[in-house]
N, C-alpha and C positions, 0 to 999 in steps of 0.2 A: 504494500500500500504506500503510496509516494500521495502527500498533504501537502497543500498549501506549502510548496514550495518556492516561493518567493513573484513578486509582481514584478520582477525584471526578468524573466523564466523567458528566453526564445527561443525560434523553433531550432536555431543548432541546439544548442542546451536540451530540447528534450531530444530530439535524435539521439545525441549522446547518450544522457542517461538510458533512455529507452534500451537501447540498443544491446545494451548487457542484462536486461531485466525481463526477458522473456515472460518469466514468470507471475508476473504483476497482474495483479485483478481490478487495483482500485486506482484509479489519477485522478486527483484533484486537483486543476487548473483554475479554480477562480478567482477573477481578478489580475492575471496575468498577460497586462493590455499590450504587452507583445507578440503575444500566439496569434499565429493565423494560419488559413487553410492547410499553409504545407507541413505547419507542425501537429497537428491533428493526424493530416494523412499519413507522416512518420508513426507519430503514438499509433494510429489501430492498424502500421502496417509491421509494428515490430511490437504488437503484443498481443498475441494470439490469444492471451489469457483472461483477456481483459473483458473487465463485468459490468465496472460503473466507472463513469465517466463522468466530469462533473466542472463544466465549462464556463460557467455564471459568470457575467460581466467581461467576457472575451469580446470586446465588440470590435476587434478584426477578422470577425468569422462573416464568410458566407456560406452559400446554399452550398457549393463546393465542400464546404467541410460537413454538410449534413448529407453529402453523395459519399463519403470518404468512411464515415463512421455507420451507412447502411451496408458497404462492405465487408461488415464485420461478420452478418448472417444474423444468426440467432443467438449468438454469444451474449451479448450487450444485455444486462439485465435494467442499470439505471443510466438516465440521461436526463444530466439539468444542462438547458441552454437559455436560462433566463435570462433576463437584460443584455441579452444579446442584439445589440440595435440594428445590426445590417442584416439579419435573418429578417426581421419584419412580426406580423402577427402570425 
């Protein structure tokens, strides 16, 4: 489980972390208003493990990151994208 690991968090930083942590279920990104689509794409493309996801106030997200974490299948048990402002209603 990787928490609220800091609001300067960008998408090299989590490739990297990611990237050794196969096994990870839980990411919490919120408030980390440097993530965007490609760092999302990274997290669900090098965590096959992953359950919940928790994105709240990313507001460098688009719909691209909500194409990126449907590829995850049926895995994904939780997903907050709240006050995510470029996603829309």
């Amino acid at each position: 489980r990787l928490n609220y690991c800091g609001r300067g968090m960008s998408d090299q930083l989590i490739e990297e972390l990611c990237g050794g942590c196969e096994n990870l279920r839980s990411l919490a990104l919120g408030g980390c208003y440097r993530v965007t689509d490609k760092g999302v794409a990274s997290a669900v493309r090098l965590l096959p493990s992953l359950r919940v996801l928790e994105l709240t106030s990313c507001e460098r997200l688009s719909i691209n990151a909500i194409r990126s974490i449907t590829s995850l299948g049926g895995s994904l048990r939780s997903l907050s994208l709240a006050k995510c402002s470029q996603l829309g209603d």
